[in-house]
N, C-alpha and C positions, 0 to 999 in steps of 0.2 A: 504494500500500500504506500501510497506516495502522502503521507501523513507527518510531519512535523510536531513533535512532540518537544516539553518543556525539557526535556534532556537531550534533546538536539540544539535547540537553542543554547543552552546553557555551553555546552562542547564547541559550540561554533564562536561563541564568547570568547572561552579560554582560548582558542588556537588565534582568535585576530589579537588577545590580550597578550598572548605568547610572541607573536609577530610585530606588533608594538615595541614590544621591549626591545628588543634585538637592531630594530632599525637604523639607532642612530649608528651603530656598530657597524652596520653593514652599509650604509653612505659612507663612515669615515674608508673601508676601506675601500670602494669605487672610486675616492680621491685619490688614495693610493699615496699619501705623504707620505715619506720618509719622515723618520724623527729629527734629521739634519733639516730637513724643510721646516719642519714647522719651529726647530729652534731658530734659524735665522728669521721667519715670519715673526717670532716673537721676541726676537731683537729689534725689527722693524718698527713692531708697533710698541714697543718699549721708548723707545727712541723719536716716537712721533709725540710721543704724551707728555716725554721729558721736555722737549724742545718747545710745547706751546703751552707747558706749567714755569715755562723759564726756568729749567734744570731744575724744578724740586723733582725730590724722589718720588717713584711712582709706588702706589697702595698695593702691597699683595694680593689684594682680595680683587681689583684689576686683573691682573696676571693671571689668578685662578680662574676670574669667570671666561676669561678669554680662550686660557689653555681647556676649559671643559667642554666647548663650544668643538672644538677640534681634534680631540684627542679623549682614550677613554680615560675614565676617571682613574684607573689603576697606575694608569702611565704620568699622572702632572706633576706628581713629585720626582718622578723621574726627572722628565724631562728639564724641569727645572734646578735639579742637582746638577744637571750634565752643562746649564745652559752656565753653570755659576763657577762650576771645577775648569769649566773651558773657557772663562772670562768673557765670555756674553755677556752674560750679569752680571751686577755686580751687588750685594747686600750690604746695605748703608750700616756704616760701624756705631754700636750702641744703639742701634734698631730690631726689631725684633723679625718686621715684615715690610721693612721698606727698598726699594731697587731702584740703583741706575745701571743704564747701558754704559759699558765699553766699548769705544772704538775699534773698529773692523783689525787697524794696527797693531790694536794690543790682545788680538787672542791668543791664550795658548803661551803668553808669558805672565810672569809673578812680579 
């Protein structure tokens, strides 16, 4: 019988509720970013905020909404270690969560 019952609906629920989840996952990887990409993309716009705050340091919580926008949640601390070990960033001293960009120049030295 071709009948629709309240446990079909309910299973068809779960599987778009199940498909939902997953989504944003499966967009980031149809971009297909590298995590070198999106650490320079977030040099960029580090660097774009710094410059029209007239060099104050930019908010972490910036940074985080930006990096989750992009990247799955499990990776922004990553990437944000990597962006800070390889002087992308840089964490303002006596701050807890505040960041400025480094000069393209100075990656990669101390």
């Amino acid at each position: 019988m071709l009948v629709i019952d309240e446990i079909d609906t309910r299973r068809a629920i779960e599987w778009l509720t199940d498909a939902e989840r997953v989504m944003p996952d499966i967009f980031r990887e149809m971009i297909g970013k590298s995590d070198s990409q999106v650490i320079d993309d977030l040099h960029f716009f580090v660097t774009a905020l710094w410059a029209k705050s007239k060099q104050k340091p930019v908010n972490g919580e910036m940074i985080w909404e930006w990096l989750r926008q992009r990247v799955p949640s499990d990776k922004i601390e990553k990437i944000l270690m990597v962006a800070e070990r390889s002087n992308v960033l840089q964490r303002v001293a006596g701050t807890q969560d505040l960041w400025t960009p480094r000069p393209r120049h100075e990656r990669g030295i101390e």
